[in-house]
N, C-alpha and C positions, 0 to 999 in steps of 0.2 A: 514655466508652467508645468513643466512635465517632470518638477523633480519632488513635487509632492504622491502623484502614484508610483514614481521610481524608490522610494524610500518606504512607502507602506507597501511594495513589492518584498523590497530587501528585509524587509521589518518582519512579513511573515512567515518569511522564509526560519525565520531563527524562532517564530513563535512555535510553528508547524511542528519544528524540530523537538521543541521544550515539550510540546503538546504529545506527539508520539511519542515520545522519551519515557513519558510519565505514565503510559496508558498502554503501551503496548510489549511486550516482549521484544528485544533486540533483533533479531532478524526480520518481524513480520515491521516494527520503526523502520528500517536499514528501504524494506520496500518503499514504503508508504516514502519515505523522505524525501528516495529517488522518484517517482513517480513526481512529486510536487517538483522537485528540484527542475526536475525538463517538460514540466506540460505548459503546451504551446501556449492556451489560450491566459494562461495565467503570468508569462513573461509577456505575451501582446498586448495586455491587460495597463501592466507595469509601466509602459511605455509612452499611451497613450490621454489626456488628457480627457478622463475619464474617473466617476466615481468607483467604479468596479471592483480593482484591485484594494480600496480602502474599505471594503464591503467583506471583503477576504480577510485584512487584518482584522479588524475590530470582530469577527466573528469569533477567529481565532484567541483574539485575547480574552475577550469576555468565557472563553470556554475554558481557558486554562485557569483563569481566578479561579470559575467555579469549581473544578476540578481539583486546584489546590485545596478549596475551603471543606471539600467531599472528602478529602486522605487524609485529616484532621480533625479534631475539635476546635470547629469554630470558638473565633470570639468578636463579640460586639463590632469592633475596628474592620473585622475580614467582610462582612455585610453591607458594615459602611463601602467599603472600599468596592466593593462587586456592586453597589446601588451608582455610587457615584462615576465608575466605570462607564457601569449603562446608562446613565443619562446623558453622558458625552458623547458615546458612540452613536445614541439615536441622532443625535442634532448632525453628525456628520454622515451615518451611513440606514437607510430606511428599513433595512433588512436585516439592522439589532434587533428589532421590534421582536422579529421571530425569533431570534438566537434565544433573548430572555424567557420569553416565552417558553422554550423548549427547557431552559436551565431552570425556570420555575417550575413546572411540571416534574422535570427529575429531583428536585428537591420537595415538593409536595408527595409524589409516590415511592421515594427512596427513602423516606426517615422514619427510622425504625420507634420502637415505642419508647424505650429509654430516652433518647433526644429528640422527642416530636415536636413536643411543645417550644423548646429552647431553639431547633430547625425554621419552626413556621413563623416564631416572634423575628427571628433574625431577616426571614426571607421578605415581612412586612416591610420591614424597614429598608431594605434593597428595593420593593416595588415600590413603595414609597415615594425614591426618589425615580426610580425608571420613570413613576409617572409624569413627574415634575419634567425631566426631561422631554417628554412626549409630547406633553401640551408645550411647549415651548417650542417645538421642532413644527406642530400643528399653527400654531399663530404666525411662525415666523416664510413657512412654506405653501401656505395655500393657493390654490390654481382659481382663476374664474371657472365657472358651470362647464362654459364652452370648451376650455382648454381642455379639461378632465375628460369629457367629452370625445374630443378629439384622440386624448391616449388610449384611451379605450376602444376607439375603433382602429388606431393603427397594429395594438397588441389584442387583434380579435384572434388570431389562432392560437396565442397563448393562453387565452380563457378558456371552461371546458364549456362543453354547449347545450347545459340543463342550467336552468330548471327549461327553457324552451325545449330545447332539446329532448328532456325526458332523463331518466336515471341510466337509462342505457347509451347513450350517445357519452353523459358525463362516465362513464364506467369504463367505455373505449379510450375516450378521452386518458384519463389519467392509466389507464395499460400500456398507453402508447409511450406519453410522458414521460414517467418515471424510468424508465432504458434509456430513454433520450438522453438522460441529463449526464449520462454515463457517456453517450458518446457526447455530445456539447451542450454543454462547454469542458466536463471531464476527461476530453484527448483520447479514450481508452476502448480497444474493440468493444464491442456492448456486449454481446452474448457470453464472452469469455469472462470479464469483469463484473457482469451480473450475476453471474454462477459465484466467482471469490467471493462478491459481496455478499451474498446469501449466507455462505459460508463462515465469514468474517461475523455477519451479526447475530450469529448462533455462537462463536466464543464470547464475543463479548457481552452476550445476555448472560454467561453463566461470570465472566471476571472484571467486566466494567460492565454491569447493567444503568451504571448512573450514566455515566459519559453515553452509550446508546439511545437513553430517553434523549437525553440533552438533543442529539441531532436526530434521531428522529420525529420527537413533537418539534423541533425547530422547520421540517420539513411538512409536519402534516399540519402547521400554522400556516405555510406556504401554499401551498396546497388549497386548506379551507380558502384564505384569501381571494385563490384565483378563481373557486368555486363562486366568492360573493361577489367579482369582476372588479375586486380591488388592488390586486396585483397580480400581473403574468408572473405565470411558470414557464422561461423560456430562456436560453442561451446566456447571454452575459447580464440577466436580472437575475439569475440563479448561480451566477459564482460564487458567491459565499458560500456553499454547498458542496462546494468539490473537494474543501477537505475533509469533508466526511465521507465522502467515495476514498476515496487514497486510502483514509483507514480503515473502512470496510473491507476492502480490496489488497491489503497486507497482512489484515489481522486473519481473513480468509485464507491465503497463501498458507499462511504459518499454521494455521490450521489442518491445513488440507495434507500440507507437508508432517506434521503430525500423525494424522493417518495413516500416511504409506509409509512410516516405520514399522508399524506391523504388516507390509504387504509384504510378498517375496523381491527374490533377489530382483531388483530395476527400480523398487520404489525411489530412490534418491534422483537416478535420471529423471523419474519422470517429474517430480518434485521441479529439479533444477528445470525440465524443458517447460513448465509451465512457468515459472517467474521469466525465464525470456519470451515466452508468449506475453505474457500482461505487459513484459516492458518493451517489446518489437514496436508496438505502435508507436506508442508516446515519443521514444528514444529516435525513431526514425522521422516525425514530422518536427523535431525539434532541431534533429539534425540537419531537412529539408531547410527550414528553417533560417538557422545559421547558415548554411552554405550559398544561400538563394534568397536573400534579407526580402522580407515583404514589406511593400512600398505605398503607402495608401494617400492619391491625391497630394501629387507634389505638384502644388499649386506654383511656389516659391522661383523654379528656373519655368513655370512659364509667363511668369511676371514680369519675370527678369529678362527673357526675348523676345514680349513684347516692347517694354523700355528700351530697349536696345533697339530696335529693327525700327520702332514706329519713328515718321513724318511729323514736322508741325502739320496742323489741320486732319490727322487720323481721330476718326472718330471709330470708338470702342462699343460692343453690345454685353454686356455679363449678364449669361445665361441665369434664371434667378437663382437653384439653388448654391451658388459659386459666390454670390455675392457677401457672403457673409467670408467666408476667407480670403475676398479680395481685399474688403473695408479692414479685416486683421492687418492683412499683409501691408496695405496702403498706410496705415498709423503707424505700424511697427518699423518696416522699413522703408516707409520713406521712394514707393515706386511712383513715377510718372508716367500715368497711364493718355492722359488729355493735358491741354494746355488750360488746365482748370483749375481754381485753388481748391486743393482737399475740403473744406469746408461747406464750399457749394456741391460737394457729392455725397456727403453724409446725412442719412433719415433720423431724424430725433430719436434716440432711442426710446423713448416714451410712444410711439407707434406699436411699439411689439407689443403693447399688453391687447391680449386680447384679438390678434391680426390673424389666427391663424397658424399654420406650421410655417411658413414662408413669408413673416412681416418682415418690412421693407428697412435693408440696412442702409442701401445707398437710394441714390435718388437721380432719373435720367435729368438729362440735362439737353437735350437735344438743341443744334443737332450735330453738336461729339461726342455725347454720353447716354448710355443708352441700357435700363436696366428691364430683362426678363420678368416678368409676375409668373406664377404657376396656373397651369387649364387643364390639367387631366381629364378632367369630364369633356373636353371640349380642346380636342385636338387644334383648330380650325382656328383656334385665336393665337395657338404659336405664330400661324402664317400671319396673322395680321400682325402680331409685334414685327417679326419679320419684315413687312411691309414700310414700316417705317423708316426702312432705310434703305429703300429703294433710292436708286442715283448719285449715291456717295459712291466715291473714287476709290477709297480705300476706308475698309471698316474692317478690325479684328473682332471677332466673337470669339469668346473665353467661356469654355467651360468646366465643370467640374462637379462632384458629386451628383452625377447624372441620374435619372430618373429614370426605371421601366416599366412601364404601368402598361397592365392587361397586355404584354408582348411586347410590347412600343417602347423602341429604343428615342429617346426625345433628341438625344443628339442627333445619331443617324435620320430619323424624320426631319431634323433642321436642316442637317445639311446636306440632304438629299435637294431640296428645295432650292436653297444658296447655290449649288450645281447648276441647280436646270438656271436659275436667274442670274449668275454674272459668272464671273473668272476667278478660280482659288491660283491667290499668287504666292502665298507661303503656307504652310502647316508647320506646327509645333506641338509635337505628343511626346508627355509626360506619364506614368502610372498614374491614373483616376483627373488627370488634367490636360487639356489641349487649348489651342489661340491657333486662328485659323484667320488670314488675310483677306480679302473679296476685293473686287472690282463691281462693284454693283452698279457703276452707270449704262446707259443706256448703248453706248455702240460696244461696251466689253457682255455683253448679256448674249448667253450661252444659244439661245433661243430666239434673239432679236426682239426681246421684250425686258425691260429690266423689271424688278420688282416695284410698280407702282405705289408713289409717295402720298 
């Protein structure tokens, strides 16, 4: 599953390349490439079974066609070809929407009077089919009310907060933003890479003003969006965006570096100490990185010592949001968590439409199978899931992708409780996963009261 964003990783990489190559002056590409080459969030990206990094390619490709079709005289086929591009890439990545967008706009404000008419005929014909794509991606992706609903209150800080709010709060709003995105998902000090960027999109208004509209209306479509609370501006829904910082931010360099050819004698030092400022961060958490691999919810060996360690007659509790890499792990490989048949612990998957963030993958079974729901509003009913297993001998509770809501660690509150009501006779910690043993009958009870059943 993970070797479709490992390949549009590797894929962009070489787009990245073709793209600066084409658009940029060799030393300020040389930055830009490194920059991509080690930013952190964009090989974590790569990695993970996630659309993100495919958000990145398809950005990139769509911006090199159009770029190709801008250092040319179109013809009829190169339109086709950039239409039929975009309607692929919306059906796999949400965030072409904007890229077109922004390649439309520099093709509608970039063509000059001689090839207006023969520009806008060709451009019809690429939206044309973007359309076709769109509404295909629109039929085939639609959320219930409530779902939609729901994402929109989880990504409420990435929305700005007018028109309630007022023009001033949305005004903070995007001040704050737009630096941000330079630091994340962009890897890059902000202050120092805000300054090159400025920089950079002052050469490129005088030598690529097309490629500039491109990503910048690709960004103020972003933007408008999250003004109409149709899409967050925020962290990894904004990586398709970061290769337009990298080229900001080299073509700036090359700039800058430019200017202190006419300074006095130091201008080159200071030149060269400023490309190792822009590249000190990135180059150092990628190298943090590599040396200290980050480890996210290694479910997998705690599955594997539960299997191991557990008794016939162990009865199991999976904390709810764990449950869904438990039921992967249990189909995949095949763990023996209960003397249960896999079938009897599986929820239709036909529940999830409509359930919530947290519909139900497995299904308790008591009393050896034992599945969490979520209470955030309502601390007071973890205890009572908890209660349910009062006076089992031996129960493991498995969790993972843990929850901290308003301060509240849900683990730590669970099993702070388990403490006070029976005997911990084994622990198992993992990065973002643990299996924890109990004694919860009545004469192992920490307090001389077990958790009542």
């Amino acid at each position: 599953m993970r070797l479709v964003p490992l390949l549009t990783g590797l894929g962009s990489l070489a787009l990245f390349f073709a793209l600066a190559r084409r658009c940029l002056k060799p030393a300020a590409a040389l930055i830009a490439c490194v920059l991509f080459a080690v930013a952190e969030p964009l090989i974590l990206y790569a990695t993970e079974v996630k659309p993100y990094s495919g958000d990145v390619t398809a950005a990139l490709a769509l911006c090199w066609l159009a770029v190709g079709i801008g250092k040319e005289p179109p013809r009829p086929v190169h339109w086709v070809i950039l239409g039929l591009a975009g309607a692929v890439a919306i059906l796999f990545s949400f965030p072409a929407v904007f890229v077109l967008g922004g390649i439309g706009l520099a093709f509608v404000t970039g063509a000059g009077p001689p090839g207006r008419t023969r520009t806008l005929v060709g451009l019809a014909i690429a939206s044309a089919l973007w359309v076709v794509g769109l509404l295909a991606t629109l039929s085939l992706s639609s959320l219930p009310a409530g779902e939609s609903a729901r994402l929109l209150q989880y990504f409420t800080e990435s929305l700005p907060g007018f028109p309630p709010g007022g023009i001033l709060a949305g005004a903070r709003w995007l001040a704050g933003r737009i630096p941000r995105l330079f630091e994340f998902p962009g890897g890059l000090d902000r202050g120092l890479s805000v300054f090159c960027a400025v920089a950079g999109a002052a050469g490129l208004a005088r030598r690529e003003p097309r490629l500039l509209t491109m990503w910048a209306g690709t960004m103020a479509l972003a933007l408008a969006a999250a003004c109409l609370h149709l899409y967050p501006f925020e962290g990894r829904l904004v990586l398709f965006l970061v290769p337009a910082v990298y080229l900001l931010v080299g073509e700036g360099i090359e700039q800058i570096r430019a200017l202190l050819r006419f300074a006095p004698e130091g201008g080159s030092l200071v030149a060269a100490a400023l490309v190792l400022l822009v590249l000190m961060h990135p180059v150092a958490g990628s190298y943090d990185g590599m040396k200290r691999p980050r480890h996210f919810e290694q479910l997998v060996p705690v599955l594997r010592h539960v299997t191991a360690e557990r008794r016939p007659g162990d009865a199991v509790f999976v904390y709810y949001a764990a449950q869904y890499g438990v039921r992967y792990y249990l189909e995949t490989r095949r763990f023996s968590l209960v003397d249960l048949p896999l079938s009897e612990l599986l929820a239709p998957t036909a529940q999830a439409v409509g359930a919530g963030w947290y519909p139900p993958a497995l299904v308790s079974r008591p009393p050896s199978f034992f599945v969490g729901t979520e209470s955030r509003e309502n601390w007071l009913d973890y205890l009572r899931q908890l209660r349910a297993l009062g006076g089992l001998p031996r129960v493991w509770i498995i969790f993972s992708h843990v929850n901290v809501f308003l301060g509240v660690d849900e683990q730590r509150l669970s099993l702070e409780q388990l403490d006070a009501a029976g005997t911990r006779l084994d622990a198992f910690e993992q990065p973002g996963a643990s299996a924890y043993l109990y004694d919860l009958s009545v004469h192992h009870s920490a307090n001389g009261s077990a958790l009542p059943r």
